[in-house]
N, C-alpha and C positions, 0 to 999 in steps of 0.2 A: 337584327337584334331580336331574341326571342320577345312573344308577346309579353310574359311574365315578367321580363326583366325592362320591357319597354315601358309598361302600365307601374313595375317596382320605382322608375324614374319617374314617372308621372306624380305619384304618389308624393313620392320625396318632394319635387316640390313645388304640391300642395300643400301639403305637411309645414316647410320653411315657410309658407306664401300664410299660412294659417298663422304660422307663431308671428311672424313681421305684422302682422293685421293686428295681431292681440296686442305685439307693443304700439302700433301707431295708437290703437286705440287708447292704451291709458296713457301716452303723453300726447297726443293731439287727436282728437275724432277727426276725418273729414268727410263729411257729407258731398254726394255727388261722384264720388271715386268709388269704383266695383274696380274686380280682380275675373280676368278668366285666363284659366289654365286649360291649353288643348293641346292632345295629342293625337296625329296623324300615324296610322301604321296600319299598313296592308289596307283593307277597304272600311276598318272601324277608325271614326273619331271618336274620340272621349274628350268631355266638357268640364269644367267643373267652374261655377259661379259662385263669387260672394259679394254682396251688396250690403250695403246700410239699410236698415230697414227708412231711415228716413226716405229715401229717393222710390223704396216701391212702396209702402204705406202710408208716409207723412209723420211715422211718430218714431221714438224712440224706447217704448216703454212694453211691460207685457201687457198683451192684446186679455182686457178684464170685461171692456162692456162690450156689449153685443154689439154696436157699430164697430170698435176696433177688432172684434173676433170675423166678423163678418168681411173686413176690409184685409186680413190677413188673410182669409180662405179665397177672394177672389184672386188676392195678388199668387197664391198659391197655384191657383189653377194658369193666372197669365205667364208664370216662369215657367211652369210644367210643358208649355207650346215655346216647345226650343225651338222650331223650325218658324214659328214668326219672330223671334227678337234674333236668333242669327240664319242667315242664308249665305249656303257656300253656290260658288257657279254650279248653274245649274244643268249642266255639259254635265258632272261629278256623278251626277244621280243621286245624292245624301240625302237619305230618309231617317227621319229620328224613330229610334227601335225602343228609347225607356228614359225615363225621366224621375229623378227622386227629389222631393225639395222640402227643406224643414226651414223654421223661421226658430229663431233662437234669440232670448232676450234674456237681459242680466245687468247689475251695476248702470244702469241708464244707458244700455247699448243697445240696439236689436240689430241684427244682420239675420239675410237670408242665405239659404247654403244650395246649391244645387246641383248637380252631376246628370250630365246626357251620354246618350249610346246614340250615335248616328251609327248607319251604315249606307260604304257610297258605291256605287254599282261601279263607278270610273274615276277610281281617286284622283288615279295620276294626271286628271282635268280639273282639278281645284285650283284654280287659278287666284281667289278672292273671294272673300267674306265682307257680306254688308252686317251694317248694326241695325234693326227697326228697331232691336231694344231702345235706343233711347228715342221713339217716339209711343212705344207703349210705358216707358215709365221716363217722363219729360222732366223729372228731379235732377235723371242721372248725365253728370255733364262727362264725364271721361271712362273708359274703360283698359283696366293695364294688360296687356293680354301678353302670355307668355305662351308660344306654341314649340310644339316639340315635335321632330317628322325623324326620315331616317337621315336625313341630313345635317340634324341638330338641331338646338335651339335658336330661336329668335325673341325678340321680346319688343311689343310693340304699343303705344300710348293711341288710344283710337278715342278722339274726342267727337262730341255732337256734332259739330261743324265739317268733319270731315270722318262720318259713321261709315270706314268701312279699311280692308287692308286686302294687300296684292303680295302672293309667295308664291313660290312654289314649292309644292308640297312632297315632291319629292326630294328636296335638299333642303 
């Protein structure tokens, strides 16, 4: 599948994954649940993370006083280190190449948004991904992870208790 049309699928659904979030959020928040969208093709993965701001800062509100400004800019910099909240085997070689992360607050909601560029010297050696994410943000109890290779989608529910998952990334 060309890249364009691989990252066009990716997009899409982030996009779906974005507007599902916006409904849960106005008929039920749940705290504790993050969303990651990853897609594997050739030797780039692409990430894309969104959380509740409760589970990485504690609040739900815009960051006004300098404690909360202060605690949104650290948590900023802990999402910004993809390569410590996710590790792919590390046979793959995946080094993270960029990292963008906003924090977004509104209507009594805050989530944070973030998008990674790995790149993996021996993709076709990804065997499993751990989560340390949730030992750096210990709010967050589950993560819904949707990955996409050239083999198709999977989609898979990776809770604290069992922080990590097994594919293979060429199918």
């Amino acid at each position: 599948m060309p890249r364009t049309l691989f990252l066009g699928v990716l997009l899409s659904l982030f996009v779906a994954g974005q507007a599902s979030a916006q409904h849960k959020h106005q008929k039920a928040h749940v705290h504790g649940h993050s969303a990651l969208n990853i897609a594997i093709e050739d030797a780039a993965v692409e990430m894309e993370l969104e959380a509740p701001g409760a589970d990485i800062v504690g609040f739900e509100h815009h960051a006004e006083s300098a404690e909360d400004k202060a605690a949104v800019k650290a948590a900023k910099a802990r999402l910004a280190d993809a390569s410590a909240l996710f590790r792919f085997t590390a046979a793959a070689g995946c080094v993270q190449k960029t990292a963008e992360v906003e924090f977004e607050a509104e209507e009594g909601h805050a989530e944070f948004h973030a998008h990674y560029v790995f790149e993996c010297a021996a993709p076709d050696r990804i065997e499993n991904l751990s989560f340390p994410f949730f030992e750096v943000f210990p709010s967050s109890e589950e993560l819904e992870v949707q990955l996409i290779t050239s083999g198709g989608s999977h989609g898979y529910d990776v809770e604290r208790d069992s922080p990590g998952i097994t594919f293979d990334a060429t199918n």
